[in-house]
PLY file of the C-alpha trace (Angstrom):
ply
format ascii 1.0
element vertex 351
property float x
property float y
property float z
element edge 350
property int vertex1
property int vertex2
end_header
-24.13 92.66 -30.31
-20.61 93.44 -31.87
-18.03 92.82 -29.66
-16.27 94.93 -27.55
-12.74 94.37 -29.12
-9.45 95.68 -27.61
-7.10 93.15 -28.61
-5.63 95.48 -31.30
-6.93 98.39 -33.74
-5.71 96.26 -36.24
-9.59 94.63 -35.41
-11.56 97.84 -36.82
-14.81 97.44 -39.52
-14.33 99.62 -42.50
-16.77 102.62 -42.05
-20.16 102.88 -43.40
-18.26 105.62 -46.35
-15.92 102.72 -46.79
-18.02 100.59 -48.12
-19.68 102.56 -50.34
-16.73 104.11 -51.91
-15.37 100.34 -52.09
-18.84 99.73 -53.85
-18.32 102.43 -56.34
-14.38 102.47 -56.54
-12.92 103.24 -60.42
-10.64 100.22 -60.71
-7.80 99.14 -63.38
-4.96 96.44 -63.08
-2.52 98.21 -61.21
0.51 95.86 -62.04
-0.44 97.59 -65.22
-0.14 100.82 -63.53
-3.83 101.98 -64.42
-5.79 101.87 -61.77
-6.73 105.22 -60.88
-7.82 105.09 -57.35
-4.42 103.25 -56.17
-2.77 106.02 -58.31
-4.82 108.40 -56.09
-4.14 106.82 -52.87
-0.26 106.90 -53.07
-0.41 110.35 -54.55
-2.40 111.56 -51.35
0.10 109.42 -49.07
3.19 110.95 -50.36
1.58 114.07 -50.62
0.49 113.92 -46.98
4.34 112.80 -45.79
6.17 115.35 -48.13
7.53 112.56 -50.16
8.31 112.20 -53.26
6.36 109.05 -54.41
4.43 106.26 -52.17
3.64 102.54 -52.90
0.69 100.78 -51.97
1.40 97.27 -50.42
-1.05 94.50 -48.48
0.39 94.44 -45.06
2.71 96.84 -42.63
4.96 93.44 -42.87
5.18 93.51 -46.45
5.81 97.31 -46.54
8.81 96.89 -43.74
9.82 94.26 -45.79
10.32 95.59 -49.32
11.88 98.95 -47.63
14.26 96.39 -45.75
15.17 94.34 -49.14
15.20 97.93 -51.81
18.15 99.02 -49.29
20.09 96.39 -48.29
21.86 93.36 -49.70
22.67 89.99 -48.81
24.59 89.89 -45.58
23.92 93.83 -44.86
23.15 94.90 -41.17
20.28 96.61 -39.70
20.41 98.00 -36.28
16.85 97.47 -34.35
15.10 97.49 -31.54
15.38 93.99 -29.87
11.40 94.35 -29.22
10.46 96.31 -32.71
7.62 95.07 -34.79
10.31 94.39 -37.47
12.14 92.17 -35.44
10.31 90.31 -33.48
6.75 90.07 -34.78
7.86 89.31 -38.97
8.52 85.87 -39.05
12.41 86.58 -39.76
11.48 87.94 -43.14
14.89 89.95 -44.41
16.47 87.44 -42.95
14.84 84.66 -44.43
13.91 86.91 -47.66
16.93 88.60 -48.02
19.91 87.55 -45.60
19.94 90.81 -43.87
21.19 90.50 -40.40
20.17 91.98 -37.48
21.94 93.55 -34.15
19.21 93.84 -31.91
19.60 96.31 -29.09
17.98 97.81 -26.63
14.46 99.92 -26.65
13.89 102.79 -24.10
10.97 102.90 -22.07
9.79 105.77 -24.51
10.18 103.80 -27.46
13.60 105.39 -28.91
16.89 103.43 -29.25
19.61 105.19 -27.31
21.96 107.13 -29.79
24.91 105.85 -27.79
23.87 101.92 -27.73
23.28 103.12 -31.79
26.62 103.92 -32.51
27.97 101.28 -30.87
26.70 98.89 -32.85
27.95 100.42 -36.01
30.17 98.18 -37.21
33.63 98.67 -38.60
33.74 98.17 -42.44
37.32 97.63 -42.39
37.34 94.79 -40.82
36.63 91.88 -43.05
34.85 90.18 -39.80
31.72 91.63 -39.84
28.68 92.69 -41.99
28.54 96.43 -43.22
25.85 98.41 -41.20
23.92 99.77 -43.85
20.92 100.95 -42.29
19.28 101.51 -38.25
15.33 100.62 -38.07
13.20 103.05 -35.46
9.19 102.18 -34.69
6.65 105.52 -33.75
5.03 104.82 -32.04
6.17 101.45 -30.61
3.60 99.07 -30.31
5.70 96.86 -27.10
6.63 99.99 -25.63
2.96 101.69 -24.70
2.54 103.09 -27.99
4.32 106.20 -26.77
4.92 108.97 -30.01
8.71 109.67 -30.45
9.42 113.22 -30.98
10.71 114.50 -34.36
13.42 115.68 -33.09
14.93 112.79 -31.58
14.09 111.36 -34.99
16.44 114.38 -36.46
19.31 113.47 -33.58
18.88 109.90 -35.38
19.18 111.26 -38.79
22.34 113.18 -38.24
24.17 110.36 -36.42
22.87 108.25 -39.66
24.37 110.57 -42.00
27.61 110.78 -40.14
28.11 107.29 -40.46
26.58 106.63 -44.10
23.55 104.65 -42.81
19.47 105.19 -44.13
17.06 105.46 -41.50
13.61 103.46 -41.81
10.61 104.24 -40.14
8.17 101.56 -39.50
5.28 104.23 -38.70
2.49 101.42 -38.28
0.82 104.13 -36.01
2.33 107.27 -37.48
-0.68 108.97 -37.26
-1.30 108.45 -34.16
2.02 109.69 -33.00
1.32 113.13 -34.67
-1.98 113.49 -33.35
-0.17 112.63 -29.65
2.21 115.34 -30.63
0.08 117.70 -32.27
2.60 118.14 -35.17
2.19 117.63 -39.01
2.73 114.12 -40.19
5.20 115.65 -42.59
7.31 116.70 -39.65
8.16 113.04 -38.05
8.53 111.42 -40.99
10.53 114.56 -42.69
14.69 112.97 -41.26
13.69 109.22 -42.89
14.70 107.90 -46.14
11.83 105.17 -46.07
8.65 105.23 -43.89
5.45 102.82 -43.38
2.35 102.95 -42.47
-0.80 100.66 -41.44
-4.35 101.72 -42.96
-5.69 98.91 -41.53
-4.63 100.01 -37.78
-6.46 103.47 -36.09
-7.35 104.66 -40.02
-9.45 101.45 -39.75
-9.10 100.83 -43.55
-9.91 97.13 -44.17
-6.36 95.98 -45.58
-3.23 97.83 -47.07
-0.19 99.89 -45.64
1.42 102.49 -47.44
5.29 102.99 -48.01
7.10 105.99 -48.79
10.56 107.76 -49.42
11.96 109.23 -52.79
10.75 108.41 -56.82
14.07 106.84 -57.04
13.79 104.50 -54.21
10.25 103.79 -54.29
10.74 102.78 -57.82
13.12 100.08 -56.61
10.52 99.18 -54.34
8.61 98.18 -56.86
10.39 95.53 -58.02
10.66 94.03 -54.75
7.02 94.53 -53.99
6.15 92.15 -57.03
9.36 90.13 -55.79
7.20 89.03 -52.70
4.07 88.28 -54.59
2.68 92.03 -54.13
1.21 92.88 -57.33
-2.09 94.14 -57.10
-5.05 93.81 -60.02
-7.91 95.56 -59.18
-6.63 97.15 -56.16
-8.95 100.40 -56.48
-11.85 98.73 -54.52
-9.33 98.35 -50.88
-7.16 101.69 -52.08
-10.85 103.70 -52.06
-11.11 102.94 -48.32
-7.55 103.88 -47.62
-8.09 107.09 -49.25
-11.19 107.60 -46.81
-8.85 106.60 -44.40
-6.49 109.29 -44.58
-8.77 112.08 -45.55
-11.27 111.71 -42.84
-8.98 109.10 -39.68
-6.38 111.57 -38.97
-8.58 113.93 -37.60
-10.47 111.71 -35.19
-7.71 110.28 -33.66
-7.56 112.53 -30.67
-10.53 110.69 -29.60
-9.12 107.58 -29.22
-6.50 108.89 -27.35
-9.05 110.28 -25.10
-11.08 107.36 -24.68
-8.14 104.91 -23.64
-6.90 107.65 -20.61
-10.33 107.80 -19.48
-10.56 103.91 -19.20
-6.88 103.51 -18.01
-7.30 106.19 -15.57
-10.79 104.37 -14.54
-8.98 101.00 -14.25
-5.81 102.18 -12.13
-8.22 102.75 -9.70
-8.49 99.38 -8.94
-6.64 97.86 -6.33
-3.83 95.11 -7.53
-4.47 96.22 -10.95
-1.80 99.13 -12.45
-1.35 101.14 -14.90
1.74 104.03 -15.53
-0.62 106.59 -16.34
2.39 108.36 -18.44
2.73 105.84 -20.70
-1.00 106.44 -22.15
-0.49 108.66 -24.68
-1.82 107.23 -27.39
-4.23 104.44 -27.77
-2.31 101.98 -26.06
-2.81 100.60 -22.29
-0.74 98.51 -20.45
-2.35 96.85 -17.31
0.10 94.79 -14.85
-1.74 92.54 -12.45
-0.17 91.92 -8.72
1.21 88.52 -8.13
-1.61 88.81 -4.72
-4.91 88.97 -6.72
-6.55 85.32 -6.50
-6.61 85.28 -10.36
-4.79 85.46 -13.36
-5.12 88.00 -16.52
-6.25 84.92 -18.38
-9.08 84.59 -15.35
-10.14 87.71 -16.11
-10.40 87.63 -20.26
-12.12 84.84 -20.32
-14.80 86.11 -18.08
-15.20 89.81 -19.98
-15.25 87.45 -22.70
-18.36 86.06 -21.65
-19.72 89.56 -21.40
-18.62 89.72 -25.25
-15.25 92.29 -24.46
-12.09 90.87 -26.07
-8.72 91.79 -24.22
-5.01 91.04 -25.09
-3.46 89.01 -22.66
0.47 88.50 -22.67
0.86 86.49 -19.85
-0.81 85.67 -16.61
0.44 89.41 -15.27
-0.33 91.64 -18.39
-2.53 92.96 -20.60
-2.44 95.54 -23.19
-5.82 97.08 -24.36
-6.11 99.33 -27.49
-8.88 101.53 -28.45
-9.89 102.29 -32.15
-12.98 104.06 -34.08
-14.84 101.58 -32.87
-14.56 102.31 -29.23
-17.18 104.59 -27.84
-17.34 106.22 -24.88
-20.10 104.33 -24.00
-18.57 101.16 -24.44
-15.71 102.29 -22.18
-17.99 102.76 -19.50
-19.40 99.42 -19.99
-15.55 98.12 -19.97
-15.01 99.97 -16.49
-18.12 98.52 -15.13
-17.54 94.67 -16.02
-13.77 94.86 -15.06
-15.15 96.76 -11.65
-17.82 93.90 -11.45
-15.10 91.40 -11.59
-12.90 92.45 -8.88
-15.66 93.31 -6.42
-16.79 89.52 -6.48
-14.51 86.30 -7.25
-12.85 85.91 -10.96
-13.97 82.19 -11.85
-10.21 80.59 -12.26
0 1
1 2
2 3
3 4
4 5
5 6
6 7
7 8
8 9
9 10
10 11
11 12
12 13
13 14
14 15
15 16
16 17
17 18
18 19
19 20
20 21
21 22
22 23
23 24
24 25
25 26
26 27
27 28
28 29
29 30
30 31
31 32
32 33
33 34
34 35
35 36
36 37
37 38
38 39
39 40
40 41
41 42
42 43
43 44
44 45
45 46
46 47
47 48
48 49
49 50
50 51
51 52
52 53
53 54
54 55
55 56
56 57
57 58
58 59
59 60
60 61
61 62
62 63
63 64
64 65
65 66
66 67
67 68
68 69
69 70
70 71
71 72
72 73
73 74
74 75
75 76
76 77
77 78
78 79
79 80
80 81
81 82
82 83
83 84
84 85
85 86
86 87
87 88
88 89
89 90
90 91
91 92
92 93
93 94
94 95
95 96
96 97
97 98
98 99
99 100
100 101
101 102
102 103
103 104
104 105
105 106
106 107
107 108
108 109
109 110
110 111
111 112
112 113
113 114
114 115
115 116
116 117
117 118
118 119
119 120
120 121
121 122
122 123
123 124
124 125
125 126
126 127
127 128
128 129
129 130
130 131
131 132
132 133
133 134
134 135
135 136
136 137
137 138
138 139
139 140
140 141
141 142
142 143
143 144
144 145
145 146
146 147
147 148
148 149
149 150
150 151
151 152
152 153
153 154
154 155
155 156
156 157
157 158
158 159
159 160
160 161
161 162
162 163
163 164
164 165
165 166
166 167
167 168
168 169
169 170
170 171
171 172
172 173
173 174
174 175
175 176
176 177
177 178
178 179
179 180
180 181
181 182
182 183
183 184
184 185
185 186
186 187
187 188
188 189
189 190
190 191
191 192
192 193
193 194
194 195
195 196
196 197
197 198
198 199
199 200
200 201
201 202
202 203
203 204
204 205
205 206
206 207
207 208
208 209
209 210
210 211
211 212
212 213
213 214
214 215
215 216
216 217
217 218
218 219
219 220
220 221
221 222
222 223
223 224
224 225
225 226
226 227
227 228
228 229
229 230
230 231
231 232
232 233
233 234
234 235
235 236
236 237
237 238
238 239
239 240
240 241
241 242
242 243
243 244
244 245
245 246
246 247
247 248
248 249
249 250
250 251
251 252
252 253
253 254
254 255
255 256
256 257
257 258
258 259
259 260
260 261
261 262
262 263
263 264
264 265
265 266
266 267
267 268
268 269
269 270
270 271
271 272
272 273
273 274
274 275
275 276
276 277
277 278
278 279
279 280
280 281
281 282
282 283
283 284
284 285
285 286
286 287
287 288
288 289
289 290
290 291
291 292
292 293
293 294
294 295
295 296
296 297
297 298
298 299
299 300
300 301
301 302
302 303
303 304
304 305
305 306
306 307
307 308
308 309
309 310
310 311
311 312
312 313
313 314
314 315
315 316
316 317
317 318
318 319
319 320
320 321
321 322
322 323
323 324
324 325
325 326
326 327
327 328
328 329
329 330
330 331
331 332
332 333
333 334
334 335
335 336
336 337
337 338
338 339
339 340
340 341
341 342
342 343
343 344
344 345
345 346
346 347
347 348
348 349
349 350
């Protein structure tokens, strides 16, 4: 039986249509520029954000990368979250890639940076102490933070205090579509105040590999260059970009359901004593589970025995869990999550 896996969505299977347009994908070399089904994919990404042009790229790492690296210079500044994707889960890449430096600051429980903690941290280019700020980094939805969609018009707010101050604004949408679907807005619209955005195929559009960048022709033909900079030149990319385009004609629609699915099983879940869960964080696919300090086990007690019972769990540390759900998480099999995790806590966790 395939497991029950909600250690990420980054963990889907490429559909059944997937396959078979991977199968039957029209290919070319694409460093070339002729393959016509990754022409086709980053004409219906940019078409779908209201950009002007879109780059295909392997990894939501390697897309927040090359935006990072096309804007800044050696020993620019970025301002970011201290707990975004881009700064704490990239190995150090502009840093290490591009000496960019980072001021980290603080996230908000709903994901945003606060505009005041922003401008703060915008250095002054006068003084021949610091870096220049040159650009502020925002996640939607942020994957630390409960996966929680920020609104487009805090995004706007962001914009104008960018433009105020001379800075771009960079959007590592790794979820973007979830956020929209959360929101019931137009992808266009929360991605419409950025001068760069990415975005995972690979995550809740449960492509098999690729992200997606986007911003203007100018900038994304910068990107480029840095793309094949960090070894991202594709060859016969067609057969991976004919599942993303599956992925974002068909995903975006269904997403709703995985919303749905994770607040029926966090709302099942916070039923049990010791175990909680802020049920106004769930608005995505996201779940955050904190354990009391009381119960006579730990998290990693309890994912090792739903892992006998073939479910697969995220554990942070011995108090917290996150669970995600994905395509690939029925609402049967979130019944059969509520009944092992009920099982377990009606009889003793093996520790």
């Amino acid at each position: 039986m395939q497991a029950i896996d909600l250690r990420s969505d980054t963990v889907t299977h490429p559909t059944p249509e997937m396959r078979q347009a991977m199968a039957e994908a029209a290919v070319g070399d694409d460093v070339w520029g002729d393959d016509p089904s990754v022409q086709r994919l980053e004409r219906l990404a940019a078409e779908m954000l209201g950009k002007e042009a879109a780059l295909f790229v392997v990894s939501g790492t390697m897309g927040n990368t090359t935006c990072l690296l096309t804007h800044c210079g050696r020993g620019d500044e970025i301002i970011v979250g201290k707990v975004a994707h881009t700064f704490k889960y990239e190995v150090g890449a502009s840093a290490a890639l591009g000496s960019i430096h980072s001021y980290p600051i603080p996230v908000q429980p709903d994901g945003t940076l606060d505009l005041h903690d922003i401008e703060h941290a915008i250095r002054d280019s006068s003084d021949v102490h610091y870096p220049v700020t040159k650009l502020v980094a925002l996640e939607n939805t942020q994957g630390s933070i409960g996966g929680i969609p920020i609104s487009a018009e805090y995004t706007q707010a962001l914009r104008d205090l960018c433009d105020r101050h001379g800075l771009k604004l960079h959007l590592d949408g790794a979820r973007l579509f979830n956020a929209a679907a959360a929101l019931e807005v137009d992808v266009k619209t929360l991605v419409a105040p950025v001068d760069s955005v990415s975005f995972c195929l690979s995550k809740g559009l449960c492509a098999p590999i690729g992200s997606i960048i986007a911003g203007s022709a100018e900038f994304i033909g910068r990107a480029r260059r840095t793309r094949k900079m960090l070894g991202g030149g594709w060859r016969q990319a067609g057969i991976i970009a004919a599942a993303g385009i599956i992925a974002l004609e068909t995903m975006p629609k269904r997403l709703h359901e995985d919303h749905a699915n994770a607040k029926a099983l966090a709302s099942a879940l916070s039923q049990l004593e010791g175990l909680h869960i802020d049920m106004g964080q769930v608005q995505t696919n996201m779940i955050f589970i904190q354990l009391d300090q009381a119960l006579p086990f730990t998290a990693y007690d309890l994912e090792a025995q739903l892992a006998e019972q073939n479910i697969l769990m995220d554990v942070w540390d011995e108090r917290f869990i996150r669970l995600v759900t994905h395509y690939w998480i029925t609402p049967e099999r979130v019944q059969t999550v509520i009944d092992a995790v009920r099982a377990c806590f009606s009889q003793p966790v093996r520790s």
